[in-house]
N, C-alpha and C positions, 0 to 999 in steps of 0.2 A: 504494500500500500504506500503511497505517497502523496503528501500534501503539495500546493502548488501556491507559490510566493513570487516567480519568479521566474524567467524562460531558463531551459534547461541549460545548465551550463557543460560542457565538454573537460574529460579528465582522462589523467592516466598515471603510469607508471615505468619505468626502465629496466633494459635489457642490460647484464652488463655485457662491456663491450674490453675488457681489461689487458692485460697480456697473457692473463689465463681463458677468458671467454671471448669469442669476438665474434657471437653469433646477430648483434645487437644491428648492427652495421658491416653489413656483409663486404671484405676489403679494406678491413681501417687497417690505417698503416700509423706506424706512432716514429718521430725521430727525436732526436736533443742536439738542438743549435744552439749551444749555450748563447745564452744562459735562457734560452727557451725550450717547451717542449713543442713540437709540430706536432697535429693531427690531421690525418686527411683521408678522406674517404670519396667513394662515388657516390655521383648526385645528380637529381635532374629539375630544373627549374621547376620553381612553385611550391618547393619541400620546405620544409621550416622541421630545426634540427634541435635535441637538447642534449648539453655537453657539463657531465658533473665530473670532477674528482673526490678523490679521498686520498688521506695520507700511507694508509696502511691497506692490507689485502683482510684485515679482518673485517667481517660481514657486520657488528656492533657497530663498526667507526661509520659516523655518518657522513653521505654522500653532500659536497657541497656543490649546489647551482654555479657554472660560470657563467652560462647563458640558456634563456628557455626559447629564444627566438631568433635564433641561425640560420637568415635563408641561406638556400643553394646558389652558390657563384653561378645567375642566370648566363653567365656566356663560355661558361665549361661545360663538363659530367665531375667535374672535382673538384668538392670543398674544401677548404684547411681553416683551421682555428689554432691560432698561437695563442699561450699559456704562457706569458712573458713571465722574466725572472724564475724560473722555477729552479734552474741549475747554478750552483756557482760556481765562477770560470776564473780558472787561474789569471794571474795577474796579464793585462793587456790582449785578453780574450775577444774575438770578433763575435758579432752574431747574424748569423746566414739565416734566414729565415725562408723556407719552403714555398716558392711565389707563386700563381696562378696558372694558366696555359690551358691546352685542352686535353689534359688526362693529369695522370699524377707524375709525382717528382723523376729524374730519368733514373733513379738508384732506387724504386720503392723499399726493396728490404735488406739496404744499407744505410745503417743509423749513424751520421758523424756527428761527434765533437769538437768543438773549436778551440785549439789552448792559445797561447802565446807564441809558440811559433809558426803552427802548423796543424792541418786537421788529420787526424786518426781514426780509422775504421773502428767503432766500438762492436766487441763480441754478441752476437743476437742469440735468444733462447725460444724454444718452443717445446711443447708437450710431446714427450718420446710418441705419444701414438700419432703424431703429426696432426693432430685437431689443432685450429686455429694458425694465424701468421706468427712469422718471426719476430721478438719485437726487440729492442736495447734489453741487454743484461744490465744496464744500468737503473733501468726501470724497477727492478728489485729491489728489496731494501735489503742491505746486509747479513750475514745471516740465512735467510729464507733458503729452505729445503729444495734443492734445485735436484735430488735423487729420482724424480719422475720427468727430467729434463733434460736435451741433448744441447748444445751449447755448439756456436760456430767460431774455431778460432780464425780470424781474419787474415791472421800471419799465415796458415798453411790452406785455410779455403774447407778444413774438414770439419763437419761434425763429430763431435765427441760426448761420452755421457758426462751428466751431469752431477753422479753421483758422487757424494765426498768434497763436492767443489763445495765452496763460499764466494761470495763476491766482498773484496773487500772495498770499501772506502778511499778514495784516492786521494791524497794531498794535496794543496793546494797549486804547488808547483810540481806535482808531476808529469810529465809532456806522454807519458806512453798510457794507451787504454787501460783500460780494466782487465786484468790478466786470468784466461783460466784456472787457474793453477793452484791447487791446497796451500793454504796460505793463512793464517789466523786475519780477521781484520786489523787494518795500519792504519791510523788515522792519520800518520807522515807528521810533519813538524808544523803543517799549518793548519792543521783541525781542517775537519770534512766538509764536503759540502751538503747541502739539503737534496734527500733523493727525488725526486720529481713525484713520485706519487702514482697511482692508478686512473683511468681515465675509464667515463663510458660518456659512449653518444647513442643516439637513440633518435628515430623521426618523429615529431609532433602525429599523432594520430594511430592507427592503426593499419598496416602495410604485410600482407606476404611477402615474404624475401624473393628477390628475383631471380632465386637460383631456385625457390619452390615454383616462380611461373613457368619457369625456363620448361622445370618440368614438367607440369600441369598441361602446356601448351604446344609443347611439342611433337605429340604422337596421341595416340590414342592408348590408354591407361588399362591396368588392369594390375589384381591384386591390391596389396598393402601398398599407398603412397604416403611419403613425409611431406606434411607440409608446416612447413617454418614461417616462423610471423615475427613482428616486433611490433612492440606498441610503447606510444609517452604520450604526453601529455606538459603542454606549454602555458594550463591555466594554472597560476601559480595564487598565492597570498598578495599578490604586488608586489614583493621585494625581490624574486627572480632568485631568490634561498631554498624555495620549496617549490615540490610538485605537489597538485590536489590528487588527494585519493590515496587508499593504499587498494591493490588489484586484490578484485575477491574473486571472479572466473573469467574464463573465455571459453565461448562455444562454437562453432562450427554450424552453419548450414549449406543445405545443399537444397535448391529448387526453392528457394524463402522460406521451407518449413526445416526442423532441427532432423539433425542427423543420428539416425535410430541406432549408430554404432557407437563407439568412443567416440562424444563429439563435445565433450568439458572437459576441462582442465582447471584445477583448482591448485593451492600454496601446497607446499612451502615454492615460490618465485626465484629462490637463488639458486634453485636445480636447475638449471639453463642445461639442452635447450626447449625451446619453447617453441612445441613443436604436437601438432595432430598426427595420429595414424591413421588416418582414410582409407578405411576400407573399401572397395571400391563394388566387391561383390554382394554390398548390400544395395545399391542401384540397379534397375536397369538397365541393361546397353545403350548407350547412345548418349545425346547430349545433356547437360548438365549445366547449372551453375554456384561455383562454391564461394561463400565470404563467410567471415571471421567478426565477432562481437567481441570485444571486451569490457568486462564492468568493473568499475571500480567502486568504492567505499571510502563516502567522504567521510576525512575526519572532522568537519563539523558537524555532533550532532545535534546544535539546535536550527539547523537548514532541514526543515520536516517536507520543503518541496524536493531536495537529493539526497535521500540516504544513498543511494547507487548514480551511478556517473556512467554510461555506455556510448561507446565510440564503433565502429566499423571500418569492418575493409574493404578497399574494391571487391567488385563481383571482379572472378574471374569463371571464364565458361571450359567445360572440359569435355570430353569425349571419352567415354567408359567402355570395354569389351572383354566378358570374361568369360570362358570356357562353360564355366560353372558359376551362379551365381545366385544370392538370396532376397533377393528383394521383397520378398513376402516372410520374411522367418518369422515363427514364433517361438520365442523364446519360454515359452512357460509350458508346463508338461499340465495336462488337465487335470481335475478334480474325480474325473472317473479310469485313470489308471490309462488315461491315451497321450501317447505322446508323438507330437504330429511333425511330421517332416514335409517342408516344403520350397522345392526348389527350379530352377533353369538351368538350363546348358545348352551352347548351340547346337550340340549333337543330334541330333531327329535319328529314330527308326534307330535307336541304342540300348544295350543293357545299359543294365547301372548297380551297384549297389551302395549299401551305408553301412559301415563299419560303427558300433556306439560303442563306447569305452567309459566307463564309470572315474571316481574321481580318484583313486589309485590305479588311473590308465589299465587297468582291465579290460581285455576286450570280452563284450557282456552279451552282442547281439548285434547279428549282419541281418538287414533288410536287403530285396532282390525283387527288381523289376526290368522294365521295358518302356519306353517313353517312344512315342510314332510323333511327337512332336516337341518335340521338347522340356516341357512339363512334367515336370518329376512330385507327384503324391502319396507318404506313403505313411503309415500309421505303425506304430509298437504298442501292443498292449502291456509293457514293462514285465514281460517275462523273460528270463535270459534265457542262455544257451543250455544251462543245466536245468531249465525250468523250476526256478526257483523267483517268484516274485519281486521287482526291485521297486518297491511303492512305500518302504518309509525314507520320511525326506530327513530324518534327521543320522541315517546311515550312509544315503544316497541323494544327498543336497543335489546335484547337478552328472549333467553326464554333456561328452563331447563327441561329434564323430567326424567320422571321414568318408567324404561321396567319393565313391569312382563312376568315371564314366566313360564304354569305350576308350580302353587300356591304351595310352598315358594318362588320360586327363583325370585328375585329381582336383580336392580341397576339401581344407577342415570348415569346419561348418560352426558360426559361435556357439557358445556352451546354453544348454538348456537346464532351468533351472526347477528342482520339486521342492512344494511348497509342504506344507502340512496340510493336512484336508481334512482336521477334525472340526466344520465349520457348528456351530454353536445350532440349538434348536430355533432360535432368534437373535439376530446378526444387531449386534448393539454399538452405538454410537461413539465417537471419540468429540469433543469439540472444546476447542483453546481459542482463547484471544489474547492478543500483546494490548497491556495498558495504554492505549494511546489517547486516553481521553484526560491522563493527567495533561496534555499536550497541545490538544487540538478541541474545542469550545463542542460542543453536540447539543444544539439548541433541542430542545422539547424531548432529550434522549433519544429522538429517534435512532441513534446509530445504534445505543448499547440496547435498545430496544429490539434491533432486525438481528443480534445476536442472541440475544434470551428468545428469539421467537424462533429460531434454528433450533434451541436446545431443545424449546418445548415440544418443538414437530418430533424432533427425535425422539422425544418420552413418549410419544405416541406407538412409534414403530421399533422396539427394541431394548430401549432406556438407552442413558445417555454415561458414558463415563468422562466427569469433570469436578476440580475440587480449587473451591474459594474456604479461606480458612477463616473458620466461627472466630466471632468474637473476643478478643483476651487471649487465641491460642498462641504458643510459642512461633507454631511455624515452622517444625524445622524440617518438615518433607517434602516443601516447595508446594505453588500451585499453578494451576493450570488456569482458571479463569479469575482473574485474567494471569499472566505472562507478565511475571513484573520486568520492568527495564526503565531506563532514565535516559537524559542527556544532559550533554554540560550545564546545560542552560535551564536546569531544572533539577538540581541536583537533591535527592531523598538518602539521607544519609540512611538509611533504613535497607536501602537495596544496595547489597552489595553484591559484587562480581559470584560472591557463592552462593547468593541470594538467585540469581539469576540460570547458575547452573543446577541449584535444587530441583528451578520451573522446571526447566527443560529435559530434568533427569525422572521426573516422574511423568511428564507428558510422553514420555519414550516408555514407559511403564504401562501407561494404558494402550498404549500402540500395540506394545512387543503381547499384549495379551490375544488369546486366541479369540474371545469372543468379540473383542473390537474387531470389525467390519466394513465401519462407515466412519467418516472421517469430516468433518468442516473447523477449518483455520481460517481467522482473520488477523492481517495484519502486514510486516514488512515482510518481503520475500524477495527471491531472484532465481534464476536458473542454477545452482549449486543448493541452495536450502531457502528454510525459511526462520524464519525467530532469530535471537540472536547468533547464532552457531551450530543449531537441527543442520547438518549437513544431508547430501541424498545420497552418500556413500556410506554416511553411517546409518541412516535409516534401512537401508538398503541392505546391513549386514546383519540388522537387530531384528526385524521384522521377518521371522520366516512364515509368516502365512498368506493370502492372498486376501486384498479389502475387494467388495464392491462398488462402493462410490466414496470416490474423495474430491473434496472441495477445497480448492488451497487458495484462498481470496487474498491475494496478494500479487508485486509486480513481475511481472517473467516468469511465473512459479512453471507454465507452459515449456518453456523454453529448455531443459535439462533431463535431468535425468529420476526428477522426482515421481514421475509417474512409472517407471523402473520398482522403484524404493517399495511400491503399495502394488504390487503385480499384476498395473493394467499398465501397456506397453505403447506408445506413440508412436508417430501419429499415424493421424488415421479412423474413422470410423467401420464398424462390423457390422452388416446384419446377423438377425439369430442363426441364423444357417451357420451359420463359421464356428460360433460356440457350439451347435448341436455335434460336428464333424470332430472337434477338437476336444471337448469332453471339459472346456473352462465355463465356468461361471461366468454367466456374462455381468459386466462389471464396466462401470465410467469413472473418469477421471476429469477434471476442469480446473483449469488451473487458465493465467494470462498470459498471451505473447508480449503483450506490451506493458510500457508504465500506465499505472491508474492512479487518480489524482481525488483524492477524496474530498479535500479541505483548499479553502484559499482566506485570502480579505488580511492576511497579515496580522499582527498581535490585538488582541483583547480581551480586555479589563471586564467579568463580571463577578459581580460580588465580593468584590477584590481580590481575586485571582483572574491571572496574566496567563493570556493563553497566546498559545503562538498562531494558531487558526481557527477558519473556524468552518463546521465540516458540513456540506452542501445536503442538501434533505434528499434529493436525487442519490445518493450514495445510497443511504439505508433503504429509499422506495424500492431500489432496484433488488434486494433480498427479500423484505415484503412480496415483491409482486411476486416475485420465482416461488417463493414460498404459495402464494396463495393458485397461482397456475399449478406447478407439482404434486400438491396436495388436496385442498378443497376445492377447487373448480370442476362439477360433476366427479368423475371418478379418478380425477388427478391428469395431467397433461404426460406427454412423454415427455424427457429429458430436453429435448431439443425445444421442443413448443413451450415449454414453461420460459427458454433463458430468452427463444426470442419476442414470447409475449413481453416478459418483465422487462425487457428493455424499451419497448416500444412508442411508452410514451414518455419519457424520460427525456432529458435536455441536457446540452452539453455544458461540463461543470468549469469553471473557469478559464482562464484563456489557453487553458491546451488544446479547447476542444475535442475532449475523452469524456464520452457517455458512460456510465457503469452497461458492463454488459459488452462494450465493443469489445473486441481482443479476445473475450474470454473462449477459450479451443474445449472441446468436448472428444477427448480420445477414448476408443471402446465402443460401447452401446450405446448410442445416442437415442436409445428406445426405450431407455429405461426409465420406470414409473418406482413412486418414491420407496413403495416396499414389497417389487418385483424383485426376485430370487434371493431375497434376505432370513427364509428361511432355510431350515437343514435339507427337509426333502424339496423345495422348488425345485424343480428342474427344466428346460425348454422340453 
């Protein structure tokens, strides 16, 4: 959820780009002109670049801003940025500085020194597995472990290892490089100079690397592709010291809807690189278009219009063809002991079969057919080879195989996952909200109203699991309605960070239980989680049983991997046919593509409390109405006709022009009525 103050502003975060990583800026080359350091990279007009140092290679030490707004030298492909004074040069030192032209310097991965008489090749280092360029051994600070490093001596032209060496410190007046050679540090008789430091640069925005387009557009694709990205961000504080945002995911789409494979990437961010695996045989054959989101997490948080900051990357278009392909897979094993395989390959009028291997790579069971067109359909009733049943999921979590098709063609196929299937006699509710009404003004309560009236439909169909705590209690088992949380700008000494993980750790309690089934959250969210920290990878490892409908009312919740986590799988909708064939419970999911803007009008004073918005009645009508189509409107609407009555007469809420209800995606059954298959025996 988010409130709206203000047009959305653009953020980001950086790649490092250092003598150890140089994934950031594909090409950067680093030199020392005393008493400067050169950087220079390719570039092409219209780029706008950000360039921080640090002193140290330790990740604590913080990155300082030199510049957030570097365009591109418009009349080259190659930019440079001098870091004056960084080196100290012996007495009567010149300084050459790296000039413009149309590409880079004519020595790129020869770094010179300038002393008092004469210039000297300085020794370069690089990562023994050859990742990354050469850069100055000088660039190192003393000391530093160089045993994962091969070193080039410039007197003989050879690489050599690194290991045992030290770089020492060079004296004021000494005329000769930096010497390979086992040597304790010298500081000479004129004490040392200051080492230049670490460097990253990074483009304003968000960017595939052009050695990922190179690939991407070069031929036509198949299999596993790497695609590498960078992303920054040049909205700083004003003082050009700070980036906004610290990066909380990046996803992948293909076709503008989210990529049903590994298509998020979440922290820890200094494991560079930063980089998708694209599978490619979860597509179709043929054409394609893929781009790159990244979100960021502003650290202000009493800005209630951006808790998240999201930037993009060009569309680039691609060409897919693969032997064997899944672009229909389901990934989840039924509830009635079926487990469905479904596949392509260009093969026509071919055998085929499926090798399944359980999760100590057992092989458990070959499936064997015949395809006259290509269409591969084929079902396991989870009996193996020695006929013995493989149907409980907590011995048998997942299983993997491998299609052959007309010998060579091959491929594994992603891993399918067994849930537990002891679904409850009546499937009962889970429902959380984040405090956000310390925050944001809710005239006549309608907001916390369309939330209590969620809860109450649910007491109708199943009961509800959710816990606000009585009275005088202590509190020390968290709760769930609401979600406590704060921000700067409103700070409750009462909630504290283990305050906050309590909520969350008992909202994860009513989850992980079997007879939760049904699900509705409101509040912050994004494409990686929702609340302060619910990740969808940790959901997704807590949660071994499968929900029927989940409501995740928050922004991008659509967009990830969260409907993974509750095991209705995107995107996409199904008729009941597809459930009946597959043996799953049919089941929806709703969550947002997009930001949704609940509150606007900026701070106000009632009752003498200072609220920072204040939250539009269209917010809450739009649960009302879904509520009242779904459930009492004659015998309840389908899934689909309640979201799009309830929006329909509804008006767009401040100047983003986001109606509650736009964005919102329905993955699964879009046919489902409010307490369709939420019992034990329902079945299609």
């Amino acid at each position: 959820m988010k409130t709206i103050t203000r047009a959305i502003l653009v953020a980001g975060t950086v790649l490092l780009a250092s003598a150890t990583r140089s994934l950031a800026i594909e090409g950067l080359q680093l030199s020392v002109q005393c008493p400067d350091v050169v950087l220079g990279w390719p570039s092409a007009p219209g780029e706008n670049y950000i360039v921080q140092w640090r002193p140290t290679l330790d990740p604590s030490t913080p990155w300082v801003t030199l510049t957030n707004s570097l365009p591109a030298d418009w009349t080259t492909n190659w930019t440079i940025f001098v870091h004056s004074n960084q080196v100290q040069c012996a007495s009567g030192a010149t300084n050459n500085v790296i000039g413009g032209g149309d590409g880079p310097p004519p020595t790129p991965n020869l770094a010179v020194r300038a002393t008092s008489t004469s210039q000297v090749s300085e020794p370069l280092v690089r990562p023994v597995d050859g990742s990354g360029s050469p850069v100055p051994l000088c660039l190192y600070p003393p000391g530093f472990d160089l045993s994962g490093f091969v070193i080039l001596d410039p007197s003989t032209g050879q690489w050599v290892s690194g290991s045992g060496y030290t770089r020492r410190q060079p004296s004021l007046n000494r005329l000769q490089p930096d010497d390979p050679q086992p040597q304790d540090d010298d500081p000479g008789n004129g004490g040392s100079p200051a080492d230049p430091g670490f460097y990253q640069v990074v483009m304003d925005g968000v960017k595939i690397s052009g050695s990922s387009i190179s690939n991407l557009t070069s031929g036509v694709l198949s299999g596993t592709i790497p695609v590498l990205f960078e992303a920054g961000n040049a909205s700083g504080d004003g003082t050009g010291t700070n980036l906004l945002g610290t990066i909380d995911n990046a996803t992948i789409t293909v076709d503008f809807v989210k990529f049903p494979g590994d298509g998020v990437l979440g922290p820890p961010w200094e494991s560079s690189p930063w980089q998708f695996s694209l599978d490619t045989r979860y597509l179709q054959n043929g054409d394609h278009t893929v781009q790159i989101e990244v979100t960021w997490k502003n650290p202000d948080s009493s800005d209630n219009n951006n808790p998240y900051f999201d930037r993009y990357s060009d569309f680039v278009s691609i060409t897919v063809s693969n032997n064997i392909s899944y672009p229909n897979w389901e990934p989840e094993i039924g509830e009635t002991d079926i487990s469905a395989y479904f596949l392509q390959t260009t093969c026509t009028d071919a055998d085929w079969h499926i090798d399944i291997y359980d999760v100590n790579s057992n092989l458990v069971q070959t499936l064997t057919g015949h395809t006259p067109d290509g269409n591969i359909e084929a079902y396991w009733n989870m009996i193996d080879i020695k006929g013995v049943a493989r149907t409980n999921a907590d011995v048998d979590p997942e299983f993997s195989s491998i299609v052959t098709v007309a010998d060579p063609f091959s491929a594994s196929t992603p891993k399918k996952k067994q849930r537990r299937k002891d679904w409850p006699d009546h499937g009962v509710w889970t429902v959380a909200y984040q405090d956000f009404f310390k925050f944001e003004y809710d005239p006549n309560n309608y907001m916390k109203g369309s939330i209590d009236a969620f809860a109450n439909t649910a007491a109708k169909y199943g009961g509800y699991y959710l816990y606000y705590p009585p009275a005088g209690s202590t509190n020390d088992i968290g709760q769930t309605y609401p979600l406590r949380y704060q921000k700067t700008n409103h700070m409750d000494t009462n909630i504290t960070y283990l305050a906050t993980i309590m909520d969350e750790a008992l909202l994860e309690i009513f989850l992980m239980n079997t007879n939760s089934r049904n699900f509705y959250y409101n509040g912050h969210g994004n494409a990686a989680g929702i609340a302060e920290g619910l990740e969808a990878s940790e959901l997704n490892s807590l949660i071994k049983h499968r929900y029927r409908f989940v409501f995740l009312d928050g922004c991008e919740t659509a967009n990830g991997h969260l409907d993974q986590a509750f095991g209705i799988n995107g995107p996409g909708v199904f008729a009941l046919p597809y459930y009946q064939s597959t043996g799953i419970r049919p089941g929806a999911f709703c969550g947002y593509n997009c930001l949704t803007y609940y509150a606007t009008g900026g701070p106000k004073t009632v009752n003498g409390v200072t609220y920072d918005d204040t939250i539009q009645q269209d917010a809450p009508f739009f649960i009302y109405n879904f509520l009242f189509y779904w459930d009492t409107d004659l015998e309840g609407q389908r899934l689909a006709d309640a979201v799009y009555n309830a929006a329909l007469p509804l008006f767009p809420i401040g100047r983003s022009g986001w109606t509650p209800g736009d964005g919102l995606q329905i993955y699964g059954f879009n046919d489902l009525r409010i307490d369709d298959y939420n019992h034990k025996l329902d079945w299609p």
